[in-house]
N, C-alpha and C positions, 0 to 999 in steps of 0.2 A: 603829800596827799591831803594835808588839811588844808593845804593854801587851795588847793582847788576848791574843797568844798565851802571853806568860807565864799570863796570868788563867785562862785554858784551861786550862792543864798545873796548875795551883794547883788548880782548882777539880775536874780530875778524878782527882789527888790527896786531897784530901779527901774527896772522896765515895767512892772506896776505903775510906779510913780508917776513916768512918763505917757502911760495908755491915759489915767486922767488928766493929766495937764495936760496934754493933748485933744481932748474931747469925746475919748470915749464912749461907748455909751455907757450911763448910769442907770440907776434905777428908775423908774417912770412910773407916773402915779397908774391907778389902775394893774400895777404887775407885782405880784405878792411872788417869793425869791421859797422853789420849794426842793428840799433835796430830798432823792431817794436812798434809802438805807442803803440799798446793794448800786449805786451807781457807780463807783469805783474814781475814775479819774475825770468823769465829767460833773457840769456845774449845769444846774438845772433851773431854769424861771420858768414859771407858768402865769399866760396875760389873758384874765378872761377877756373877748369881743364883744358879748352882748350875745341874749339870744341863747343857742345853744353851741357855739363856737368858741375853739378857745385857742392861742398860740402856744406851744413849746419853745425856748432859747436854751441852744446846752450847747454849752463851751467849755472846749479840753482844758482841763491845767496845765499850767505852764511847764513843771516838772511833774514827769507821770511815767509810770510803764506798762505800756497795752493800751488797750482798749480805744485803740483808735478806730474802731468799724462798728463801736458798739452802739453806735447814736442811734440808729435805727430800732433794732432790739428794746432798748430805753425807752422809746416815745410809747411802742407798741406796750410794755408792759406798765406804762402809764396810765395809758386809755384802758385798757383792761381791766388795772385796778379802779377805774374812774367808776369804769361800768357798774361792777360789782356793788361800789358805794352808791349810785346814784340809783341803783336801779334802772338803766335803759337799755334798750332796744339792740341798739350797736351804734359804730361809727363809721366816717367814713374820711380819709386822708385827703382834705382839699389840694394842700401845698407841703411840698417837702424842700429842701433844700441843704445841702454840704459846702462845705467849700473850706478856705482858710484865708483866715484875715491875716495880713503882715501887722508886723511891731516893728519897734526898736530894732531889739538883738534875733528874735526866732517868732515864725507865723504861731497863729495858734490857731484850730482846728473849731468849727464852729456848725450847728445844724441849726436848723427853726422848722416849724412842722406846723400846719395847721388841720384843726381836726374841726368836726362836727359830727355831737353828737343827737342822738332820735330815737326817740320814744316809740314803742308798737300802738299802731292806729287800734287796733282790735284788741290788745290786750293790757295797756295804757301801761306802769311803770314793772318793774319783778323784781 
């Protein structure tokens, strides 16, 4: 049993190693890396566009249990808290997107979301 578990941490190790030597993508200027307390097994970037638009990047970990249908849910109680902070109006879900990116040894699960946010004409921020 421990020779597995070593073999696991080795192997998801390397396939780290391999996503950037490979050319993953990295950080990029302009995208500040934000986690939410309650996100669980996903990994969260937020890239403002300019304006009042902004992207979501949430990528499953590579070892994880659940929450693989949760990316949605996530974006949503993002922008909600966004709201709250910013005070606006609401938002509205330009782009979504799911899928799963291949690796090395195992895919990994992947969403981007883009939202835009707006202020009340009539009643300007809350």
């Amino acid at each position: 049993m421990k020779h597995w578990v070593a073999l696991l941490a080795l192997l998801s190790q390397v396939a780290c190693a391999a996503d950037s030597a490979a050319g993953a993508p990295q950080e990029v200027a302009g995208r500040t890396s934000q986690e939410l307390a309650d996100s669980g097994s996903w990994h969260i970037e937020h890239e403002y566009l300019g304006g009042d638009r902004h992207r979501l990047h949430l990528q499953l970990n590579r070892l994880h249990t659940g929450d693989d249908g949760n990316a949605r849910v996530l974006v949503r109680r993002w922008a909600e808290n966004r709201l709250r902070a910013q005070g606006d109006a609401g938002y509205e879900m330009l782009r979504y997107e799911e899928g799963v990116r291949s690796g090395w040894f195992v895919g990994r699960r992947y969403a981007e979301a883009e939202l835009r946010f707006y202020r009340s004409a009539a009643f300007g921020s809350f």
